[in-house]
C-alpha positions in Angstrom: 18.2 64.1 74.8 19.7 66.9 76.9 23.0 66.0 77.8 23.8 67.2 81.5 26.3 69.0 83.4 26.7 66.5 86.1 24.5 63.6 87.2 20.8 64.6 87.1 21.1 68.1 86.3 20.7 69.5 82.6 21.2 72.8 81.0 18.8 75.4 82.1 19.7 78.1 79.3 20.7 76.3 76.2 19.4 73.6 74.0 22.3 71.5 73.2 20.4 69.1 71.4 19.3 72.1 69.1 22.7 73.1 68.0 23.8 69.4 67.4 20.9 68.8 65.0 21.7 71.6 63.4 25.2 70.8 62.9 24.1 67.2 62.0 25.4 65.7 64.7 28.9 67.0 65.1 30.1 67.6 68.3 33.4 68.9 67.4 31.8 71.6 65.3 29.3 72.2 68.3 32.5 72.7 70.8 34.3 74.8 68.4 31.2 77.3 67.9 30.7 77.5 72.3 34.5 78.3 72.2 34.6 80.9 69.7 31.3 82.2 71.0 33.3 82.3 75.2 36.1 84.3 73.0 33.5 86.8 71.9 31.1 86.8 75.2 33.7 89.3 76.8 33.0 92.1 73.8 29.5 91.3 73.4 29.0 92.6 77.2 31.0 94.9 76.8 28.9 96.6 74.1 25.7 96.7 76.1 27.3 97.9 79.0 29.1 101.0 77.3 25.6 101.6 75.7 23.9 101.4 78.9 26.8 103.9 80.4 26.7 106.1 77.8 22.7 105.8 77.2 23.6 105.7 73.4 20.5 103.7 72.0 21.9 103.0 68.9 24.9 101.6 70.7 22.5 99.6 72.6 20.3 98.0 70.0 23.4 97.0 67.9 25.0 94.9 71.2 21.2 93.1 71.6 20.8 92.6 67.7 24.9 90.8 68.2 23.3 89.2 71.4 20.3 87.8 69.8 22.5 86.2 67.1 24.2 84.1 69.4 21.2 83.1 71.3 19.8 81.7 68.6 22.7 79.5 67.8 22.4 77.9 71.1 18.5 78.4 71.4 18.7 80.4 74.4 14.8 81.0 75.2 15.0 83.7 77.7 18.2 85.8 76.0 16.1 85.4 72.9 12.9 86.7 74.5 14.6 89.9 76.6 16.0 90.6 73.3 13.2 90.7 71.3 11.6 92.8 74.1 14.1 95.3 74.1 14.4 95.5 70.4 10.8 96.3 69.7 11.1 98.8 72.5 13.8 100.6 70.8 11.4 100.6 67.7 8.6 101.9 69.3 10.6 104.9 70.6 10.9 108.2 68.3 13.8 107.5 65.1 15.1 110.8 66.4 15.7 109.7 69.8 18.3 106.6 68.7 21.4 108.4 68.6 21.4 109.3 72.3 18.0 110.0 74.4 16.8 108.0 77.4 16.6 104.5 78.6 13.1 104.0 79.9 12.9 101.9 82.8 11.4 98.8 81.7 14.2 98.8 78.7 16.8 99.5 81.3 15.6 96.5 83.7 15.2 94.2 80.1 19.1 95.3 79.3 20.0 94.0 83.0 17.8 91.2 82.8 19.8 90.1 79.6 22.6 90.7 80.8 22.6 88.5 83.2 20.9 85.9 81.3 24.2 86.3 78.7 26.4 85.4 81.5 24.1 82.8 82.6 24.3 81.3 79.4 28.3 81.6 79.0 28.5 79.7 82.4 26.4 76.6 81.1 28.5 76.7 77.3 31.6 76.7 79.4 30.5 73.5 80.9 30.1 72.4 77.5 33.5 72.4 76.7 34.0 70.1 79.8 31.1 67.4 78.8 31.9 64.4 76.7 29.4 64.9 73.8 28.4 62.2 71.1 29.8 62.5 67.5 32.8 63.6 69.1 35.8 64.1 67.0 
């Protein structure tokens, strides 16, 4: 059961029920993990962006392999997708080319494309926090 944000709506970027399972049920535990996660969205962008600036690859695939972490917490399909993109694009590209080099286009439009899916996602946890859950404590 998807548990909504207001009356016929339900979360477009997480999978709620996902992270309750996992945490057997507790929605205290779920409500502490989205608040420590909103404490750490801030950095986490913050990384990508200064790799982006900087075009500092390594840099770059360090904030998406932090990034993927958290969307698979709270099953976040499409960060988890644009991240796997962008990691295997960094991959593909010459070992001697990490340390600084160029952002191709397509990995530049996946880093934007995440990052704004990132912020999508922090916008739907944050309604989390507002949402009375089952298993509550």
């Amino acid at each position: 059961m998807m548990y909504p944000m207001e009356p016929g709506s339900s979360f477009k970027t997480i999978n709620l029920d996902y992270l309750l399972t996992n945490l057997g049920g507790n929605a205290g535990a779920a409500k502490r993990l989205v608040g420590m996660y909103l404490s750490n969205q801030p950095t986490l962008l913050d990384s990508l962006d200064q790799g982006i600036s900087n075009t500092d690859l390594h840099a770059i695939k360090q904030a998406v392999h932090d990034i993927r972490g958290s969307c698979v917490l709270f099953s976040a399909n499409t960060c988890l997708v644009l991240a796997r993109r962008i990691e295997d694009g960094l991959r593909q590209m010459a070992p001697d080319t990490l340390p600084g080099g160029v952002l191709n286009d397509d990995l530049m439009a996946d880093c934007l494309s995440l990052r704004q899916a990132v912020v999508a996602m922090g916008e739907e946890l944050r309604t989390v926090l507002a949402v009375e859950l089952p298993g509550a404590d």
